[in-house]
N, C-alpha and C positions, 0 to 999 in steps of 0.2 A: 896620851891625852884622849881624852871622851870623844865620840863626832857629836854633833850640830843633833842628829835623829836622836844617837841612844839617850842624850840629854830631852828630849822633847818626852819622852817616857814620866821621867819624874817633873817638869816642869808645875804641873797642876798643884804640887804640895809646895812647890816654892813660894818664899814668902815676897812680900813686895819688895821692891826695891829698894833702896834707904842711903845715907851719906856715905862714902867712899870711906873705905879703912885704906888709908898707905902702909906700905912696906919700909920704907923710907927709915931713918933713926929710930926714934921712941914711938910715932908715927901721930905725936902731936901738931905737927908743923904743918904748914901750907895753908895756913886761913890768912894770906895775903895771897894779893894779883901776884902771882910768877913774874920773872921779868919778861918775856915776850907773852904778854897778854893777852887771851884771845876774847877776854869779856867777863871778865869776873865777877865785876862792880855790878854785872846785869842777874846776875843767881842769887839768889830770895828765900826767907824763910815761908813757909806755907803754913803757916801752923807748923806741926812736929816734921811736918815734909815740905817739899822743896819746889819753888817755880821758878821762869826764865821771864826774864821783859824784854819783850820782843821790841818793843816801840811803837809809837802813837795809843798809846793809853793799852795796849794789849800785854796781854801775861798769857804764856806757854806751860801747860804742865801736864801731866799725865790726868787721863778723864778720872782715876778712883781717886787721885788728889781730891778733885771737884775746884770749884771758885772761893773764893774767900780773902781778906785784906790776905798781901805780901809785905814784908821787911827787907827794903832795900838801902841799907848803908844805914840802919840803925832808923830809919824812918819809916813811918807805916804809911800804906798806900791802899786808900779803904776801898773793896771791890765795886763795880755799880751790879748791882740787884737784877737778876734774871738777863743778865749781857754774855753767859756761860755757851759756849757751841763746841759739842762732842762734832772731832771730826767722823768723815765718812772714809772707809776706808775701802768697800764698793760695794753695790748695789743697796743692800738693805744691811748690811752690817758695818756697826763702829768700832771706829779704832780708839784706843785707851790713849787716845791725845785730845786735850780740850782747850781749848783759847776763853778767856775774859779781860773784860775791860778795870780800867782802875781808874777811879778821877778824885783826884787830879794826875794827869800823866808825869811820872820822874823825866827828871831833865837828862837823860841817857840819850847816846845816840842807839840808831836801830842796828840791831843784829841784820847781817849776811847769813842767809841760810842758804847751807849747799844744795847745787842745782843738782849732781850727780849721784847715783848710790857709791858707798865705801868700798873698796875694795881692801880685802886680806894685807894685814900689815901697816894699813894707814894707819900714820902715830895720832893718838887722841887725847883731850886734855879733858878730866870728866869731874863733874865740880857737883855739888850738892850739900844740902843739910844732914849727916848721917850721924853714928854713932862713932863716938871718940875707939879707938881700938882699944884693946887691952891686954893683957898678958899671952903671949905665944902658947901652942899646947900642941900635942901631937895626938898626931889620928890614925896615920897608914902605919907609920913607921916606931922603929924604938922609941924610947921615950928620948934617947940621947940625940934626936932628930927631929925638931919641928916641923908641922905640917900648916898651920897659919896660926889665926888671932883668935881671940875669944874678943865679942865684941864689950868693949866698954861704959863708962858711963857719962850722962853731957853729950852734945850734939856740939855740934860745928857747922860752921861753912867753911868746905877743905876743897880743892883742888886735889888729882895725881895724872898720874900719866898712864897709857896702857898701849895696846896697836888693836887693829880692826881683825879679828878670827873667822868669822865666817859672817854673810850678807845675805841679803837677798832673800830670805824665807818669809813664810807668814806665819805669824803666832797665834794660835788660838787659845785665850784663856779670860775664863771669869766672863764669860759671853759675849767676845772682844777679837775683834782678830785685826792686828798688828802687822804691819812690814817691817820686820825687826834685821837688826845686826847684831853682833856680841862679840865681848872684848875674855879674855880669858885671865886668871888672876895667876901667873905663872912664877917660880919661884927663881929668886936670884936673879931676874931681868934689874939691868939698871937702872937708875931715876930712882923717880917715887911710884913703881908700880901699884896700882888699886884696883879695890874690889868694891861694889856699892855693898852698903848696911841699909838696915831699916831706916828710912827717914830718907833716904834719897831718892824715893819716887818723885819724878817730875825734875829731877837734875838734869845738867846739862851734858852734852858731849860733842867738844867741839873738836874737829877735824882737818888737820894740815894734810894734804900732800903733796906741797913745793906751793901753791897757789897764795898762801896764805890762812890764817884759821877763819873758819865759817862754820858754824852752828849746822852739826850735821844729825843728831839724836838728841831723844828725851827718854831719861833710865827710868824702867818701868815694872821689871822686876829680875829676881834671880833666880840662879839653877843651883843648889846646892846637892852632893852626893846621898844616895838610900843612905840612911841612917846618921846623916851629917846630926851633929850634935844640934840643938836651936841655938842660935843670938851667935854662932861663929863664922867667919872667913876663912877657906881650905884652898890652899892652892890650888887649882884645877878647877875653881868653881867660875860661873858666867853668870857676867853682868850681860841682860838685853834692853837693847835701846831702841826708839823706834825710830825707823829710817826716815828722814825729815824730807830730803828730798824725793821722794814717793807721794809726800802730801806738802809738797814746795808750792802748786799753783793752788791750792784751796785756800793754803796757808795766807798767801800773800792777797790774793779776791777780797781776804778779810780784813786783815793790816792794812795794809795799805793803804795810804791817803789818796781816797777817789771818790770823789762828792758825787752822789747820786749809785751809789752801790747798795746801801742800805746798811753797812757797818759802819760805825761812828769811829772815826781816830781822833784823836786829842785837836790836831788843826782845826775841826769842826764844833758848832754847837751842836749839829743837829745830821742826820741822812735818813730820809724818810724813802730813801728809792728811787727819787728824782732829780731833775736838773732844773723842777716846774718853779717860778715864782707861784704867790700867791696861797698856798697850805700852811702859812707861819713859818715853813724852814726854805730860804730862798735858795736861787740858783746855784747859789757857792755854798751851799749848808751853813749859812748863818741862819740865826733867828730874825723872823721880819717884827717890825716894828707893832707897839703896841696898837691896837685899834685899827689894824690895816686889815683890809678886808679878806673875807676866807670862806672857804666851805666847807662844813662841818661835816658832810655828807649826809646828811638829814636833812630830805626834800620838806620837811612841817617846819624847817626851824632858817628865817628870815633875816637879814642883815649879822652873818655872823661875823666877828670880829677874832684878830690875834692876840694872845694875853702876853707876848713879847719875849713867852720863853718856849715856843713852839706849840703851842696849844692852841686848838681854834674852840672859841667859845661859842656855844649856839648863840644865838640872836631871839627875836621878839617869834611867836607863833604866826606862820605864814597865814593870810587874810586871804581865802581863798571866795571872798564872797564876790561877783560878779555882778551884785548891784541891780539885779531883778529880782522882783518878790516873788514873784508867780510860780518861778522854780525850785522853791524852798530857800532854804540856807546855806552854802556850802560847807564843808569843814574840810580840816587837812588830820590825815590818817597815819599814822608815825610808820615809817617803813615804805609807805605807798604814795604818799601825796593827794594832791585835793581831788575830793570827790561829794558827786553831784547830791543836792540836798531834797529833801524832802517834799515834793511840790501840797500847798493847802489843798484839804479837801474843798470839792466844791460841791456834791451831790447835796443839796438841803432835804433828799427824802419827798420832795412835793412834784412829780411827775412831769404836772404843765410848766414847770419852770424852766428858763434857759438861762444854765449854770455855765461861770465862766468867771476867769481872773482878771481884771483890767489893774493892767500896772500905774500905781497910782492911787486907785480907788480899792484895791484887792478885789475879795471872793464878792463877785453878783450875782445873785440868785432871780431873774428878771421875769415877773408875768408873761405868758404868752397865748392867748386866747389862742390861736390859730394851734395849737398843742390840743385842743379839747373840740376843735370841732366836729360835729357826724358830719357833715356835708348835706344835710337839711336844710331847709329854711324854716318849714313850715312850724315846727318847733322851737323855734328863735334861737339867738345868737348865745352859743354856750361860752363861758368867761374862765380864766383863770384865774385863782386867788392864791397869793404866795402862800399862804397857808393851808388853806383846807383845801386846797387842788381844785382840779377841773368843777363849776358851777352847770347848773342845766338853765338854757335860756326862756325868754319869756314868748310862750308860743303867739303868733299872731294872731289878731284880733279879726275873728271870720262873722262874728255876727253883725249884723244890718241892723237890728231893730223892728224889721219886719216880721210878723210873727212865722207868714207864712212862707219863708224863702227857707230850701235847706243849705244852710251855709256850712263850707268846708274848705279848706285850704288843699290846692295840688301844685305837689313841686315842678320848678323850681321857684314855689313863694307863691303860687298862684290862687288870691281870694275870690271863691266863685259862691253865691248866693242863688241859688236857681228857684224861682216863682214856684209853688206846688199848688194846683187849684184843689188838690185835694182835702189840703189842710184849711179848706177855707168851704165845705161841706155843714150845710147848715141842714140837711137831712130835708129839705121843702124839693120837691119835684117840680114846682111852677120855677124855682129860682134858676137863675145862671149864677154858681159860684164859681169865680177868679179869682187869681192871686194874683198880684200887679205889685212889681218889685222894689216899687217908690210908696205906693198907697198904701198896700197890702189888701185884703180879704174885700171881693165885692160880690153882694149876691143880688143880682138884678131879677126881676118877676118876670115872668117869661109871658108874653101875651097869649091871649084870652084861651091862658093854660086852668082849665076845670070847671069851662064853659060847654054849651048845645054844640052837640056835633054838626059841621055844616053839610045841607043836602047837593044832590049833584042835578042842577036843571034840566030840561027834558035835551034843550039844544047840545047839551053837552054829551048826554046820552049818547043823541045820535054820531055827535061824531066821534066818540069812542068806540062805537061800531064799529066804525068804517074806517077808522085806525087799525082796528084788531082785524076786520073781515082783510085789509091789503096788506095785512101781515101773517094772513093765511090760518086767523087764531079765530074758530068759529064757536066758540063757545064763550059764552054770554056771563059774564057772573051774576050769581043772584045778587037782588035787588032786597033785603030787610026793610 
């Protein structure tokens, strides 16, 4: 007999798994449950290949099978669309085992799947859709010695019997690596010794050892010898299956009925992840009722509601307006939520204006003379005009009326008219000209201005002497 390595050599050309050929009489028999049943009624057509229903709406089968309706007792059970999960078999590689959903779930009870790995010799019961066997033929030996089957034609769901050969390895194939075990297709063992064929990838292989039978493999492909002929069965060739118990607790995280895990089992409408009321799918994964309130997770989308079959519908576009003008408009922004609007312009372009919003009235654009003043006075009061801007004031009013005042204005406002007797020059040397800042211009004749010079008497003479002589001034002026 081969070992478990030198087989691992040709494994890569082996072809997939497929329905079990018996050894058995004609080796058409066993498409009934055996009498100690280990689950028959639960192995399924997959198409041309083979799946397991595990329970609560799940179906077990090899990942190259893939998802698709199963055939269970003659009835079809339509898959649900994108519910398919390649398991992990560690870190970043998959194992060639996939679970999907089917709804409506068959009225089956759930399989037991073995918590331990196989050990050598465990007797196993391996069931699948394969190909009918057909005419015996020899390979090693004389021709007067058969060596196994040529496979046939028609598929079935067969049952046979075989024991556990070697455990515990990892398979790597078709970019998949596997914890497989494998059964050995040995000749002249009693029973109904088998070998999987084409078509029974994704069959079962369940496993007594004194406990009871418990779903312990899923056949996923085979090892036949260099140069085995195609479409036959040779004694010494291996079926591998992959070890169930090794992927027992992913298995079951997923099956299992546990509201709030996020895999859906048939007891439930719904597992969104949660245990939360309020998202459409309640705390028991039921569906909540129509029109009962939710959130869509769309901050822009207001009063949404549940469509009763787990859906939350958005609601009315969130009203992010806060009801002052002054600040624009608000709006709500899909992803982000409300955000601050527009505020009006208020600059009207006119400099002396004091712009501004009054809620209520809006944008004011309001005059403000005290915007255009120089800080003058004497120039008058500068004005604002909403439109043409700053105005130039009306300078103060400095004249009198008098002809002869110089009137001028000095800040701060101060109107001063000052008399100027010059301006009031009438060119006469007898005259007195004044300016008089009520009257104006006065030339008065100057007395006996362009008359006889007067003489100085003799008495005066003398005492102009006598002034000058005790002011020590002895000289006399002449007398004309």
């Amino acid at each position: 007999m081969r070992s478990f390595a030198a087989l691992l050599a040709v494994l890569l050309l082996s072809l997939d798994a497929s329905a079990v050929i018996i050894d058995s009489s004609d080796g058409t028999g066993n498409t009934i449950a055996p009498v100690d049943d280990p689950g028959f009624e639960s192995v399924g057509k997959r198409g041309s290949l083979t799946g397991i229903y595990l329970g609560y709406g799940w179906v077990l089968t090899a990942a190259h099978v893939g998802d698709g309706d199963i055939v269970l007792g003659g009835v079809t059970y339509p898959a649900v669309g994108g519910s398919e999960i390649v398991l992990i078999h560690s870190g970043s590689l998959y194992a060639d085992i996939a679970l999907f959903r089917v709804d409506p779930a068959p009225a089956l009870l759930p399989l037991s799947i073995r918590a331990s790995a196989p050990s050598p010799d465990d007797e196993v019961v391996m069931i699948g859709q394969g190909r009918n066997r057909g005419d015996p033929f020899s390979y090693f030996n004389p021709p007067s010695q058969d060596d196994g089957y040529l496979w046939g034609t028609g598929r079935a769901i067969r049952w046979g019997s075989n024991v556990v050969y070697q455990s515990g390895n990892d398979l790597e194939l078709s970019g998949k690596t596997t914890r497989a075990f494998t059964t050995d297709f040995t000749r002249n063992d009693p029973g109904d010794e088998c070998q999987s064929a084409n078509g029974d990838s994704g069959g079962a292989v369940f496993i007594d050892d004194g406990g009871g039978w418990e779903l312990g493999g899923v056949m996923f492909a085979i090892a036949p010898f260099d140069e085995q002929p195609a479409s036959t069965a040779v004694y010494g060739n291996l079926t591998y299956s992959a070890d169930l118990s090794y992927y027992r607790t992913a298995i079951l995280d997923i099956v299992t009925p546990l509201c709030g895990n996020a895999y859906l089992t048939s007891d439930e409408q719904c597992d969104d992840g949660n245990t939360l009321d309020g998202d459409c799918c309640s705390s028991t994964c039921q569906f909540e009722s129509t029109g009962a309130a939710c959130d869509d997770g769309e901050v822009c989308s207001d009063g949404d509601t549940c469509d009763g079959g787990g859906i939350c519908l958005p609601g009315s576009l969130l009203n992010c307006d806060d009801g002052t003008y002054c600040n624009g408009t608000e709006s709500c922004v899909t992803g982000v939520g409300c955000q601050p609007g527009t505020p009006p312009t208020l600059d009207d372009g006119v400099a002396c204006t004091d712009d501004s919003c009054v809620e209520g009235t809006g944008v004011v654009n309001a005059p403000n003379d005290g915007n255009c003043t120089n800080g003058l006075v004497c120039d008058g009061a500068e004005t604002c005009n909403a439109i043409n801007d700053c105005q130039a004031g009306v300078p103060l009013v400095v004249d009198d009326g008098v002809a002869c005042t110089n009137d001028s204005c000095v800040e701060p406002g101060l109107v001063v008219n000052d008399p100027d007797d010059l301006q009031c020059d009438d060119g006469d040397i007898c005259t007195a000209d004044a300016c008089d800042e009520i009257t104006g211009c006065s030339n008065t004749p100057i007395f006996n201005c362009g008359g006889p010079v007067p003489t100085t008497p003799t008495w005066g003479i003398a005492l102009l002497v006598l002034m000058l002589l005790s002011a020590g001034i002895t000289a006399i002026p002449r007398q004309d």
